[in-house]
N, C-alpha and C positions, 0 to 999 in steps of 0.2 A: 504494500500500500504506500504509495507518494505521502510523503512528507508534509506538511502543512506548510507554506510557502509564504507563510508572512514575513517569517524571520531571516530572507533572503531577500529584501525587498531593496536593500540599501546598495545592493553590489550588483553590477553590470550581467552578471554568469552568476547560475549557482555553482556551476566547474567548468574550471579551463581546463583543456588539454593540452600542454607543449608537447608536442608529438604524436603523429598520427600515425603511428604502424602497428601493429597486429594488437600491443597491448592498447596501445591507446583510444585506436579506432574503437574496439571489442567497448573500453569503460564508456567512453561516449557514446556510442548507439544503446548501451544499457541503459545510462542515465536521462538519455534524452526519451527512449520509451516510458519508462517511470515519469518523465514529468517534467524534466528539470532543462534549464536554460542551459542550454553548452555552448563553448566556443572550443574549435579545433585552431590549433597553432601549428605549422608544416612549414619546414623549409631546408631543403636541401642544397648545402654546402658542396660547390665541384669539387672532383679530384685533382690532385696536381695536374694531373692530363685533361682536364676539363670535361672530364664525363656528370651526366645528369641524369638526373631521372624524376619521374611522378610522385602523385600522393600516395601513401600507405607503405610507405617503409621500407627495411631490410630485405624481407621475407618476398614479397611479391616483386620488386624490382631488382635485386641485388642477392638474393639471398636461396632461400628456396625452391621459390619456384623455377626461376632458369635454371640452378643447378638439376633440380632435377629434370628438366626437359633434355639438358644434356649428356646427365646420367644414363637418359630412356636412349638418347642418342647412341652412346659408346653401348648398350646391351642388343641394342638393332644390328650394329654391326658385329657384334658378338654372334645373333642370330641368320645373319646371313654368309659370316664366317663356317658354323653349320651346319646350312642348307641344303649346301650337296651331300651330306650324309644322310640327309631325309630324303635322297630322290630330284632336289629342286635343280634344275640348270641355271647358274651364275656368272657370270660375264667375270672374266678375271679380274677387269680394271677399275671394278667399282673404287669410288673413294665419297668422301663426303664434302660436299660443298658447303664448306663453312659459312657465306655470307650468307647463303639460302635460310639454314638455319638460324643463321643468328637475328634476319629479320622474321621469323616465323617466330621466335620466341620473345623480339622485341614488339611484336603485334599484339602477341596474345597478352602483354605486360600492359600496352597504352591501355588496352579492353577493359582491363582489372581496374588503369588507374581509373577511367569513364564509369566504370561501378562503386568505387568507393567515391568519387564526385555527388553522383545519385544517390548513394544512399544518404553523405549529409545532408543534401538539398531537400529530400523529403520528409527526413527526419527533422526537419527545421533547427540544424545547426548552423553556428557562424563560423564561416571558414575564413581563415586568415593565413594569405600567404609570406607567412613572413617567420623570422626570429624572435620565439619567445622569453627575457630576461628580469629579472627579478628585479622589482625596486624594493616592497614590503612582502610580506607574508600573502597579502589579498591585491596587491597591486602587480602587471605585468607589464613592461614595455614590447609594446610590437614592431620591430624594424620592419617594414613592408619589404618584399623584391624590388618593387619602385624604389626603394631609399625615403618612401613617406615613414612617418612615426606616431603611433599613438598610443593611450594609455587604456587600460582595462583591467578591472577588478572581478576579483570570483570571492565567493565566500570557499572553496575547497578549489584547491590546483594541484593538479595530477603529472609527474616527471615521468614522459615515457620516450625518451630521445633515443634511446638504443645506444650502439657504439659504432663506430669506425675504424677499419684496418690502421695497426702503426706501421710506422715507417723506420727504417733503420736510421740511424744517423752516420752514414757513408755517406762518402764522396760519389754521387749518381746517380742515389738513393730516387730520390725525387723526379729528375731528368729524365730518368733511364725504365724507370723500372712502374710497374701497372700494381694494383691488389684486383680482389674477387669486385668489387666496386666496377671496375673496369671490365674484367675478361666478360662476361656475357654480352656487351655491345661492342666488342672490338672488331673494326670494319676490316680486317684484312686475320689469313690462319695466324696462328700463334707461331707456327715453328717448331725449330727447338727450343724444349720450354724450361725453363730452371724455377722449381716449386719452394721458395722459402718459407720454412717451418715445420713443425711436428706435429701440427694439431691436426683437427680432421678437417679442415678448410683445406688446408696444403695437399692433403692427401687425396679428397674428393676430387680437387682441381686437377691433379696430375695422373689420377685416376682414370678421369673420364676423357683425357686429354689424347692420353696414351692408346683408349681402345675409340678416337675419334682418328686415329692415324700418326699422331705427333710424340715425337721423341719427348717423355718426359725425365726430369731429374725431382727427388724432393732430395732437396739439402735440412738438414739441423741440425741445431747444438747439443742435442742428447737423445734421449730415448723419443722412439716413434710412439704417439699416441701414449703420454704417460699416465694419464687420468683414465684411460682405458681400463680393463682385466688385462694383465699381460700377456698371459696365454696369447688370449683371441687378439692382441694389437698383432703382434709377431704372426703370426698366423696369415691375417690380411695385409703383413706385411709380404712377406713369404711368397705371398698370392700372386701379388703387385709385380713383385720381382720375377717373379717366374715367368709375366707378361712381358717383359720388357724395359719398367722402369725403374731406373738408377737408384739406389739411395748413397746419400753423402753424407755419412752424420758426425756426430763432433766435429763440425764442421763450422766456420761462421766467415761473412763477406764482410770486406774490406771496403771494394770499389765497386762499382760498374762503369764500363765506358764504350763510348762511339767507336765501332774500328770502320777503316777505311767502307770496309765491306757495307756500311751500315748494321754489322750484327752487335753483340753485348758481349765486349770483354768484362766475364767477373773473374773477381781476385777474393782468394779466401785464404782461411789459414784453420790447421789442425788444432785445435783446439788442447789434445791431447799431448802435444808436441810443438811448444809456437816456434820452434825454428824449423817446420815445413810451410813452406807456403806453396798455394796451387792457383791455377785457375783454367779455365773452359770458356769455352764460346758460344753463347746462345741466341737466338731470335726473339724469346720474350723473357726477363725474369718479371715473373708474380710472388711478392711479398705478401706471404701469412703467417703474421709473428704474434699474431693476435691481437685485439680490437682493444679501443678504451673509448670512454664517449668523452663527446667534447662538452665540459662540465662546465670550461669557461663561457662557454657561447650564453648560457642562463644564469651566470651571474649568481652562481651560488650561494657565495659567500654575503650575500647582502641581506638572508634569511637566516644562517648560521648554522645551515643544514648537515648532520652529522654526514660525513664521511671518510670513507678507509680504502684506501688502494686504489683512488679513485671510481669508487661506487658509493653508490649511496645505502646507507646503512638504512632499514627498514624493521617492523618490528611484525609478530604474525601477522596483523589486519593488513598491511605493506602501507605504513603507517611511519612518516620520518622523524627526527625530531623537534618537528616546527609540528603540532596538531593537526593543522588542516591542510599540509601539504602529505600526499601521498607520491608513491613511486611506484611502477611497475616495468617487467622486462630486464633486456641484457641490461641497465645504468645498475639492477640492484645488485646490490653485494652479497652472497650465500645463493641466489635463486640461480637455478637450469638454466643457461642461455638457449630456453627453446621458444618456439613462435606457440606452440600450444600453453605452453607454461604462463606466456606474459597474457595472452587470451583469458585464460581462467581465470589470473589474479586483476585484470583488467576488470570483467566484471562482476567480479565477487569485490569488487572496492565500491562500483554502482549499487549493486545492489544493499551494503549496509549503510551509503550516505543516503540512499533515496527509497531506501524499501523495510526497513529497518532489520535486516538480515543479522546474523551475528556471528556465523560461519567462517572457517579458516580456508585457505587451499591447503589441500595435502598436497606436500611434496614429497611423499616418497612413494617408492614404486613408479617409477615415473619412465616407461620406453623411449629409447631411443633409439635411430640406428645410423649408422655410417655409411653412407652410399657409395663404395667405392664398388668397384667393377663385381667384386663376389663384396656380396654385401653381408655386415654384420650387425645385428641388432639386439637389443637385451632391456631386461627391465631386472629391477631389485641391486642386490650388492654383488662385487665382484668380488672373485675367489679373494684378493690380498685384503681387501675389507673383511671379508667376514673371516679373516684369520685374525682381524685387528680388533672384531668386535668379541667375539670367543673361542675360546681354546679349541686348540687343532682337531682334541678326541669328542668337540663337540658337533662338530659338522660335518657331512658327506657331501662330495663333487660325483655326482654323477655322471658320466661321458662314455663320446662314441662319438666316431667318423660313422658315414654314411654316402648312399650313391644316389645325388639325385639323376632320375630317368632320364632328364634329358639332358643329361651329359654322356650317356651311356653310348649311344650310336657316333656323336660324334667323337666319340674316345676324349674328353676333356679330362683331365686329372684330379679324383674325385680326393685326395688327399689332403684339400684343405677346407672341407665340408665337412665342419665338427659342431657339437655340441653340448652343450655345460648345463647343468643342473644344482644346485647347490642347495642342498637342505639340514635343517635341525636335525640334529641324532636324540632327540626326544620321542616320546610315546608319541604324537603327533605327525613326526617327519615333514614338520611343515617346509614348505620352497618358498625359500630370502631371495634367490635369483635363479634366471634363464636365460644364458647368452647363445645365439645361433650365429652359426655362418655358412653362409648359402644362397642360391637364387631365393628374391622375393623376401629375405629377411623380414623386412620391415611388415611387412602386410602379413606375417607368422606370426610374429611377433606381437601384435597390438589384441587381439584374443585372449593371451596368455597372461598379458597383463592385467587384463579384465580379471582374469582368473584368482593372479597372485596378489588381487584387491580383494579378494572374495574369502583367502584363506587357504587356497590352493594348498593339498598335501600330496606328500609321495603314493600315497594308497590310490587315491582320487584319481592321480595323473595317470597311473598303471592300468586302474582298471578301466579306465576308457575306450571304445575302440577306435581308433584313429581310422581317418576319408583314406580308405585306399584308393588311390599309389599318389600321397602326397608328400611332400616334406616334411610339414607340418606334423604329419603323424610319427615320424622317426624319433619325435620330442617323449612322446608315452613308450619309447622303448629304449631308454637309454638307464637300462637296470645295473650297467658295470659301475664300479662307484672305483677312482683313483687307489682306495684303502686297500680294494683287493687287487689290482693290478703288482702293486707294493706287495701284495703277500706271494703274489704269483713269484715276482721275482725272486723275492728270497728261497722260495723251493726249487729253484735251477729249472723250476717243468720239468720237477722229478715225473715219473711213470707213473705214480700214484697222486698226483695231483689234479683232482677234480673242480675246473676254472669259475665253477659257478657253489662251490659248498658255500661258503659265505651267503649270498643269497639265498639259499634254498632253507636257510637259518632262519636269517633275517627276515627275508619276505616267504615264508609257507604260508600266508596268508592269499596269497596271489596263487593263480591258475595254472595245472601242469604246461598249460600250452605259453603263458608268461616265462615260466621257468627252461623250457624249452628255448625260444625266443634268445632267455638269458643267456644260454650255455654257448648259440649262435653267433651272436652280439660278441663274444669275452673272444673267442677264436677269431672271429672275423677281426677283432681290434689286437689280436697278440700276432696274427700273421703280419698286417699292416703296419706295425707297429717294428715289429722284426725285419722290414725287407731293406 
């Protein structure tokens, strides 16, 4: 129920929005349904290179959504890679036409920004294209695009600015070198591409780069995907490499610069060793060293707004230290840098200013996945968490490779198609987490989540029957648990060791034909494992 709206009578907006992207959008179309006066604040800052884009933020112009059209891109050509082993006749010389795509994906982008236009226009919001900065707590300054200026007060003002790629501070840095900002509208191919960083932006990018045709590199300073499960980074690292592209780690750039050729001399140094120094020749480097939002543009400090590491510190309601300024999305600090994430907390903020809600977001259990060419996805804790949250002999990993089908014909190498299961060694056996890696990850994975919201246990999961002949179902048959793998080895696979007693202990609650299954499963993973 709307709020009684006398006590908002004195202020221009009952909320501002600085920032219009997935969280922002989401709190304003909430609050303007319930009742309430909104102003949206939008304005995007060029790249060095002068790249631009729409309304609605990271995710839909920069973020997201192109990456995953290009994702669908690099798995198209995975699937017509093979074709001919399905029968299909293929022209040797196919390739892709980069500019094709790139305006096919910048089409469907204007389309989206023309929907988020309409949608505030009928939801009777004010839209303002300009810079939103802080004078008071209830006061904002709006820089127009024109360089016009004016003033506006909200009784609640909502920070959902996101972040923007950093830039190294090298000699070329700037000059030379693109982020993910850029690559989805770059009017001519990448080249040979050099991927700077570890995180899953670097990875994605040179991922789908690599199965679009283009010699990829990812260079970093340490471990690939450290926030990952390590298992499964190594894994999809593994993957990566076996496709084609490079990794260069403990590694970090120096310079980039112009050669005669027009290509990019970079200069790095071993990190490990600073009297190697190296360098390569590339056609694009793209810097992913990770995002910080521009805190300056809004004038922070003129509100006193707590913050740490450059995020804004929030409290559960995403709630700052100023009352009635709130925050959501990548600016906050502790929260998922996900577009679903800032959505939820976006209008679970509307609905307790204007509906008088009282509810939190949960943030745990929360899927993700990594879109790189074999995709990886998970929800819950990773295996080195949950050894951090309790003791070793309290938890069981459940694992197994697997073959999905249609990798089968075309002889693709099914050995980095595995999966993780991690459960309590309580009377319960309840599942903390479920990390896959496989075709389709992400779309497995979001079920499962549903699930391990629900309370999901190892009994439950087993006795399920799984959609024959899916991937998805390979998840209710991964009975080996790491514990006994460890026991296996210590018996040298004496003659008398039976690969499934452990389980037939443990789980005799479950079906001969489970048990069956099991003894399959533990052989099928000691051959593979041995070869």
């Amino acid at each position: 129920m709307t709020k009684n709206r006398s006590d908002l009578q004195s202020w221009d907006f009952d909320l501002i929005c600085i920032g219009v992207g997935s969280g922002g959008l989401a709190c304003a179309k909430e609050a303007a349904s319930l009742g309430a006066k909104v102003a949206c604040l939008d304005f995007v800052r060029p790249t060095p290179v002068g790249t631009r884009w729409g309304i609605g933020g990271t995710c839909i112009n920069v973020g997201c959504i192109p990456k995953k059209h290009m994702h669908h891109a690099g798995l198209l050509g995975n699937a017509i890679e093979d074709a001919p082993h399905f029968g299909w006749n293929v022209p040797k010389d196919y390739a892709i036409n980069w500019k094709k795509m790139v305006t096919e994906i910048q089409n469907n982008i204007k389309s989206t920004n023309w929907v988020v236009k309409v949608e505030i226009r009928t939801k009777n919001m004010t839209y303002f294209n300009g810079i939103g900065s802080f004078i008071d707590q209830n006061t904002i300054r709006v820089r127009m695009a024109n360089g016009k200026e004016q003033r506006i007060t909200g009784k609640y003002i909502l920070i959902a600015i996101g972040n923007r790629p950093v830039y190294p501070k090298i000699p070329g840095a700037l000059e030379y070198g693109i982020t993910s900002d850029d690559l989805f509208s770059l009017p001519k191919p990448p080249g040979k591409t050099l991927c700077v960083g570890a995180g899953y932006v670097s990875m994605e990018c040179a991922g789908f780069l690599n199965e679009l045709g283009f010699n990829a590199t990812v260079m970093a300073r340490a471990e690939i995907l450290s926030t990952f499960d390590r298992e499964m980074a190594n894994i999809v690292k593994e993957y990566m490499a076996s496709r084609g592209v490079t990794f260069l780690q403990y590694r970090l750039p120096k310079s980039v610069e112009l050669t005669e050729n027009k290509q990019l001399l970079v200069k790095f140094r071993d990190i490990k060793n600073e009297n190697i120094e190296e360098q390569g020749i590339f056609d694009t480097v793209v810097w992913a060293m990770g995002r910080r939002a521009l805190l300056d543009d809004i004038n922070f400090s003129a509100v006193n707004i707590t913050i740490d590491d450059h995020e804004i510190v929030v409290n559960d309601f995403e709630q700052t230290s100023v009352p009635n300024i709130f925050a959501v999305g990548d600016v906050v600090k502790g929260r998922p840098k996900l577009t679903p994430v800032a959505i939820k907390a976006g209008r679970a903020v509307a609905r307790r200013l204007f509906a008088g809600a009282d509810s939190c977001v949960n943030y745990d259990n929360i899927p993700t996945t990594l879109f790189t060419p074999l995709e990886y996805s998970f929800v819950g804790v990773t295996e080195e968490e949950a050894l951090r949250r309790f003791n070793e002999n309290e938890i069981d990993v459940h694992h197994g490779y697997y073959n999905p089908i249609e990798f089968i014909l075309s002889k693709r190498s099914t050995s980095y198609c595995y999966i993780k299961v991690i459960t309590k060694r309580d009377e319960s056996s309840r599942i903390i987490g479920i990390h896959f890696i496989g075709p389709n990850a992400g779309e497995i994975l979001q079920g499962f989540a549903v699930a391990i919201n629900c309370g999901l246990t190892l009994d439950t999961l087993f006795s399920t029957v799984g959609v024959d002949i899916t991937n998805a179902a390979e998840i209710t048959k991964v009975f080996i648990t790491k514990r006994s793998v460890i026991a296996s080895e210590r018996s040298s696979l004496s003659s008398d060791y039976n690969p499934c007693t452990e389980f037939l202990d443990n789980l005799g609650k479950f079906s001969t034909q489970n048990a069956l299954s099991c003894i399959l499963n533990e052989q099928r993973f000691l051959l593979e494992t041995k070869v």
